[in-house]
Every structure is written in structure tokens, then in C-alpha cells.
N, C-alpha and C positions, 0 to 999 in steps of 0.2 A: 214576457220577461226577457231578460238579457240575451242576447241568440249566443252569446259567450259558453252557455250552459247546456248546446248545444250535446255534448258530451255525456256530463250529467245527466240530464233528460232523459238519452239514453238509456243509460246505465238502469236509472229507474224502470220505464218502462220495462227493458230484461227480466229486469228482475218482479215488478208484476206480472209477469205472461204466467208467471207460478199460481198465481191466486185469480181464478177469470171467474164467472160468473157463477159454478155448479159450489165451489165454495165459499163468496158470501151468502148465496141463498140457503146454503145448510144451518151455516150460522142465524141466518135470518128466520129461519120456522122460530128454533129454541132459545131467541135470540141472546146466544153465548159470543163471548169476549173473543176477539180473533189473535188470540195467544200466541198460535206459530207464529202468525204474521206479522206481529210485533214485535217477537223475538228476532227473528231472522233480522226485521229492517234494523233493529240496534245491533246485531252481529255486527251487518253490512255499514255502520257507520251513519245512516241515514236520520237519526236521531239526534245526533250529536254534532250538527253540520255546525252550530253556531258557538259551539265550544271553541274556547282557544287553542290551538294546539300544545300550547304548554302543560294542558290539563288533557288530555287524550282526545280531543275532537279535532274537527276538520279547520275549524279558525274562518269558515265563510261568512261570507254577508248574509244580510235578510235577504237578497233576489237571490240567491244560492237556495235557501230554504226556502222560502218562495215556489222556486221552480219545480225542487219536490214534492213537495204537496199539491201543485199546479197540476203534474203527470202521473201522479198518484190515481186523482180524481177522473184524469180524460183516459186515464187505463181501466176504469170502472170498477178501480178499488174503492175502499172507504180509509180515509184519513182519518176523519175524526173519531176512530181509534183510536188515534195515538198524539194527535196533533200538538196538544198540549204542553208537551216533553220539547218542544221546538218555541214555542210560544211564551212561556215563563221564564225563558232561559234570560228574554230581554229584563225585567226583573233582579234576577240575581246576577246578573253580569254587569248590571249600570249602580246594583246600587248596594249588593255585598259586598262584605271584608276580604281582604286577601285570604282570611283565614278559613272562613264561610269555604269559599272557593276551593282551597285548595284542601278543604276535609269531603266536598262532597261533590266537585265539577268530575274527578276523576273517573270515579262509582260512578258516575250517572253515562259518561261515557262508553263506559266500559260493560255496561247492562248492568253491573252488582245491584244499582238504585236507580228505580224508576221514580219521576217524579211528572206525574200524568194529573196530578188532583188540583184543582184551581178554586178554592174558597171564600165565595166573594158572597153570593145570594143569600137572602134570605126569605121563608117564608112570606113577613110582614112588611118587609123592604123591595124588594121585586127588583128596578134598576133603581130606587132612589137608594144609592149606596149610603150618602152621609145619614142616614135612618136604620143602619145597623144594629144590631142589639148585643150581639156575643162580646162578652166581654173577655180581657187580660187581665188580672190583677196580681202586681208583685208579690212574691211571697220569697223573701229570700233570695238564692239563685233561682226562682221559676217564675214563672208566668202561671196564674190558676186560669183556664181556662173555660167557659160556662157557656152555653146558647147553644142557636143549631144555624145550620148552613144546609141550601137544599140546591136541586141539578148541581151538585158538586160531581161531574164525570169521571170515572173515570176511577173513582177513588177504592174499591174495589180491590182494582190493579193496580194500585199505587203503593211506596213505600213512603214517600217523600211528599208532602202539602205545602202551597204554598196558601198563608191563610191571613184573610182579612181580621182584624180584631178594632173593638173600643177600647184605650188604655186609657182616656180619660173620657169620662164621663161628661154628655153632654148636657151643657148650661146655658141658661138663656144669655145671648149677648156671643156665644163660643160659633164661629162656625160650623156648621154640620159635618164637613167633613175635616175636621182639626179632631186632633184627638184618635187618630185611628193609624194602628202600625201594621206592618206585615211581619208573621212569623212563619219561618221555616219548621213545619213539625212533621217529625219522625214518628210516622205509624205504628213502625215495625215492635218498637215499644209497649204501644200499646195491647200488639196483638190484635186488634180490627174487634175488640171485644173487651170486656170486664175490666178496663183499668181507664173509667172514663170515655171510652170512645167508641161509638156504634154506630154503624154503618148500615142503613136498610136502601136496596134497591128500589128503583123507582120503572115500573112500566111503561113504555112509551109507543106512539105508534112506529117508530122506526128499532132500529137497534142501535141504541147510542151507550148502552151502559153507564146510565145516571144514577144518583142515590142524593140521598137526604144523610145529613151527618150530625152526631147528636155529641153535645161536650159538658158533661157531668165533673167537675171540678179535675179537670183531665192537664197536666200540668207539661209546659215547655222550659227546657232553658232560657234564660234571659241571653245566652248566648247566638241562640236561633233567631235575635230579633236580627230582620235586615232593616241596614242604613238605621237611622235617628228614630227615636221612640215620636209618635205625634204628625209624622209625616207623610204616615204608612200608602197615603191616597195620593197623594201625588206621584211615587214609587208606581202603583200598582197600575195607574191612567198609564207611564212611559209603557208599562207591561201591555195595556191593552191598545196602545197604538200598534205593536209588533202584530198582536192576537186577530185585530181585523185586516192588516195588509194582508195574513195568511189564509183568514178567510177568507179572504175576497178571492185570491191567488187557488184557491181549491175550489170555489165558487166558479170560476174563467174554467178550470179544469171540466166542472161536471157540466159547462154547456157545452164546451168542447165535443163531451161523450156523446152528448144528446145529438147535436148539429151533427157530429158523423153516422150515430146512428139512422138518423132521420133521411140522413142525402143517400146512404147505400140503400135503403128499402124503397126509397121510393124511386130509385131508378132500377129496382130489380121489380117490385111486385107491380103486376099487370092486371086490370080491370079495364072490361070494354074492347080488351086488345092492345092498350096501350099502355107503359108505365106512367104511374100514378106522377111521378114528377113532373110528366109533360104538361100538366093542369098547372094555371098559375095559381090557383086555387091549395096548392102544396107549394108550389115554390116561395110566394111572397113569403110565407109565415117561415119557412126555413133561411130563407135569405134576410128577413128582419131578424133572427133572434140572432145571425151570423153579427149583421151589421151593431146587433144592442152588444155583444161579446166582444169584438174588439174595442167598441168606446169604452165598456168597463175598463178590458187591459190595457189600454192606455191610460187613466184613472190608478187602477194598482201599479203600474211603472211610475209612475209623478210620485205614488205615496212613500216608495220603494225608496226613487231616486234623494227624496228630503229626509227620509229616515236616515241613510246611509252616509248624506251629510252632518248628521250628528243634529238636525233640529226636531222641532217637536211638532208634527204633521198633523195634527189633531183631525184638523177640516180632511185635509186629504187622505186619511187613513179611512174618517167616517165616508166621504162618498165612494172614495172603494169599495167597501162591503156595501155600501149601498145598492149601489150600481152593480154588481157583479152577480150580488145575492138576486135581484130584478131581472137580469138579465140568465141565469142560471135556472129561476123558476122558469120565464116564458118559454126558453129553450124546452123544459120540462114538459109544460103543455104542449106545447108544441109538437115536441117528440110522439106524445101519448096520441093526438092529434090523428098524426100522420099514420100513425100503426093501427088506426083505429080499435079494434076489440083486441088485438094481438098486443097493443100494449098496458092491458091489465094483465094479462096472463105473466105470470109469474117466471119461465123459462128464458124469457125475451130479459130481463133486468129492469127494464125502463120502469114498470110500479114502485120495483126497491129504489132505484137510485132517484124516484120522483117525490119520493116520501124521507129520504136522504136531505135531498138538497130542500126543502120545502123549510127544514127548524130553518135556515139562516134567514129568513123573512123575520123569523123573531128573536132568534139568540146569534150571537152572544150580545147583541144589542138590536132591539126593534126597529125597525124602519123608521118608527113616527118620533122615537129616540133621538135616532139624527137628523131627522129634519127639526126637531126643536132647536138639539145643537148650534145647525148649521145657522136657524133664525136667528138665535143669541148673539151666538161669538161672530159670527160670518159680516153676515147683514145689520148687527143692532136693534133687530124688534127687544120687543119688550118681552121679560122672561114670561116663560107659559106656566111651569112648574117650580 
């Protein structure tokens, strides 16, 4: 990222030296929601980077937020906690009402409203989004709301959803994804219980705080819809370009952790008499996952730099998380590699943070995802799906 941020970066890291290893892995047994941690970084403004300042945020670019989550992840914290809150923001800032805005950029700012929950999946739909099911239907001033949405993270700890819907009904000749809006829904409403809406946790091998979310004729204002009813998908695509520069950008962060982990141990531990890095037999494999990590970050800098010109990055958003997400695992092995049996033991971090970075191989979009993509829109093959 920008060496501008140089300051930032900073600031960040300070402020994880608070959270080192002995508490994610507490978290990590019972695997509970890192509360403090979240709180604190919304105190500290770190939430709200992409907020206008008119509305209580910092008014930064995506490489600002970016860079956070970047130093988040090479401090050997966990982002995706909270990443979300930073990542939807492109959503309602490209394509809500002043008024949208100006009831609820402040709150989110300011801690009062979290808006952490992202509603897009489904069961029976997986990433074929225009194959949604949950329906919107007007009733009045509301939106009835019906179906279910699953790895919705997050939501839990959310007040605030940003949610995919079908408001019209898809027909043959209608494209798949026509017909689909996004709504702003207030949880806090519903009470996360008996009025329509329920919330069940979802187990995983990592600690990600997923769930599955269920919508029993659960009703929104018509007020809550962002931008044009019908449009909802293309709205939410500008959101998920934001969604993977930052993944990717946290992704650059946990090979970081790994490649330093890996170069301080193996110039400290000694077998034979001699450190273990003196072997190229350790070095290639550290110095290839070094050399696959900066080609990512250069990749999230490209995607960064056409985001911020106001276009729409698609290709370079996806090989970023591509690439990053690839480059983040091998560092992974890598690490585990180098530490031999010491890096499954649970003291050292390197299992948790391997089992961490391991989902972005599949969400928030699968690897084989964007290589369709890239076939399609890129190159011109022919569609596969």
C-alpha cells in the first residue's frame, strides 16, 4: 500500500500490541466474538476510515482502509472480525440517499450502529447470486420480507444488514439478476428473535462468527431500500469490488506474519549445529512465498489505484484476492513447514492463523469463481456457468 500511511500503519500496529497471541487463542478454544476488540477499534476511529468527515468518519480512501486491515492481519490479529463495517460502507456511500446517510453514517461512526452483517448467500444459491430466493414484497410503507440467507457473519453482532432481496419475480426471458434490490435492515427491531427474524450460529473450523438467518414475513421500510428498486446487483457487485481489494489487503497482511515468522525461527532454531535457515532446503520456500507476496501487493495496489479513480476494477479487484489469497496460503504452509511439529501446537499461533487465512481460498468468492470470471469478461471464452 501507499508508504503515505506510513503513520497509520503505525498507529495500528500500537494499538494491536494490546491483543498478541494469548488472546485470540482464548477466544479461539470457546470460539467467542472479540468484543473488546472491536469496540476499542471503533472507539479508536478505525472503523469508520471510509466515512465522510461530515458524517463522523475519517473521509479516507480505500488504500487508507486498505492499509488497516493490511497491519491488522501482519500484527496477528484477526480482521475478519470486523472487516465488514469497512467493506459495505462502499455500498451505501456510492449508492444511498443523503437521507439514508445522514440517519445512519453518523451512528455507525460513532459505535451507537454496527453494521457488520452482509446478506447476500444462499443455501440453494451458493455464489450463483441471480438464483436467490428470499423474496421483498410491498405491502404499504414495508417490504415483507421471506427466505433465508446463510454465512451471513457477523450478524450476531450486528445492528445494521445490508441485504440482498428478489423484488421482482424471476421470469423466463427477465435476466437473472434484474429484479433484485438491496435493503438496509434494522435488526435492532426485530430483537434477533420472535418478530420475524432468527438468527442461528453456524460452527466452523476457524472462529469466524457465521450464522444462517431466517426471514418469516419480517417486514422493512420501503424507506431502507438503497438506490432504485431492480438494481439491487449491480449496487452490491460496486460493494464487492471494495470487499475483495480488502481481502486481498489482509490476505498481503497474514503472509507478512507468516514470512516473518518463518525468517525469525529459522535463523534462531538450530539442528545439527546449525540454523535451520542455513539449509536452502528452508530458505527457497521462504523466499518464494516472500517473492509470491509482493506480486499479490503489487496486484491490490493496481486494484486500489483504479478503484480510487472512480472506475470499476472488476478484473483487478478479482486477481487481487486471487493472488493474495494464494499467496497467503503458501506463506501458510510454508510457515507450518518451517516450524515443523512446533507449528501445530497451538502456543506458537501459526495453526490458528493457518486455519484463518485458509476460508479466503473460498469466500468471499472461490478461486475457480474468478478464474471463470477472468475467462468470460477478460479473455472472451465462452461462459462455463
Amino acid at each position: 500500500m501507499p508508504s503515505d500511511y506510513d503513520n497509520l500503519r503505525d498507529a495500528v500496529a500500537k494499538f494491536c500490541s494490546q491483543y498478541q497471541g494469548p488472546y485470540w487463542r482464548a477466544l479461539d478454544r470457546d470460539m467467542a466474538y472479540p468484543t473488546e476488540f472491536v469496540e476499542e477499534l471503533t472507539k479508536a476511529g478505525w472503523l469508520s476510515v471510509l466515512i465522510p468527515e461530515q458524517y463522523g468518519g475519517a473521509g479516507l480512501p480505500l488504500s487508507a482502509a486498505a492499509a488497516v486491515l493490511e497491519e491488522m492481519q501482519a500484527q496477528g490479529c484477526n480482521g475478519g472480525a470486523c472487516h465488514a463495517q469497512i467493506y459495505t460502507m462502499g455500498t451505501l456511500l456510492r449508492h444511498g440517499s443523503d437521507a439514508q446517510k445522514a440517519k445512519y453514517l453518523p451512528e455507525i461512526a460513532s459505535g451507537a450502529l454496527r453494521l457488520q452483517a452482509f446478506g447476500v448467500t444462499e443455501p440453494t444459491s451458493g455464489t450463483d447470486t441471480g438464483a436467490l430466493k428470499t423474496t421483498a414484497v410491498r405491502d404499504g410503507n414495508d417490504f415483507v420480507i421471506n427466505g433465508q440467507k446463510i454465512w451471513t457473519s457477523r450478524a450476531e453482532h450486528s445492528d445494521l444488514m445490508l441485504l440482498l432481496v428478489r423484488t421482482t419475480p424471476l421470469n423466463e426471458g427477465l435476466k437473472k439478476t434484474a429484479g433484485l434490490s438491496v435493503l438496509l435492515v434494522d435488526m435492532r427491531a426485530a430483537q434477533k428473535k420472535d418478530k420475524g427474524l432468527t438468527i442461528r450460529p453456524i460452527r466452523t473450523m476457524m472462529n469466524h462468527a457465521t450464522t444462517e438467518v431466517f426471514f418469516d414475513n419480517f417486514r422493512v421500510p420501503v424507506e431502507n431500500l438503497i438506490g432504485e428498486e431492480g438494481k439491487g446487483f449491480k449496487y452490491i457487485l460496486t460493494g464487492m469490488n471494495a470487499e475483495r481489494i480488502l481481502i486481498a489487503a489482509e490476505c498481503i497482511g497474514d503472509a507478512k506474519w507468516f514470512i516473518e515468522k518463518a525468517t525469525c525461527y529459522a535463523k534462531e532454531r538450530e539442528v545439527f549445529g546449525r540454523p535451520i535457515g542455513q539449509n536452502q532446503g528452508i530458505q527457497f520456500p521462504i523466499a518464494k512465498a516472500f517473492t509470491n507476496m509482493r506480486a499479490a501487493e503489487l496486484m491490490v495496489k493496481e486494484a486500489l489505484r483504479l478503484y480510487e479513480l472512480g472506475e470499476n476494477p472488476g478484473a483487478e479487484a478479482n486477481m487481487a484476492k486471487m493472488l493474495a489469497a494464494d499467496a497467503s496460503f503458501e506463506a501458510a504452509n510454508m510457515c507450518i513447514q518451517t516450524y515443523g511439529g512446533f507449528g501445530f501446537a497451538e502456543e506458537y499461533d501459526i495453526e490458528r492463523k493457518f486455519r484463518e487465512t485458509r476460508l479466503y481460498q473460498t469466500a468471499p468468492i472461490s478461486t475457480n469463481l474468478i478464474l471463470s470470471y477472468l475467462s468470460e469478461h477478460v479473455l472472451g471464452l465462452p461462459r462455463s456457468y
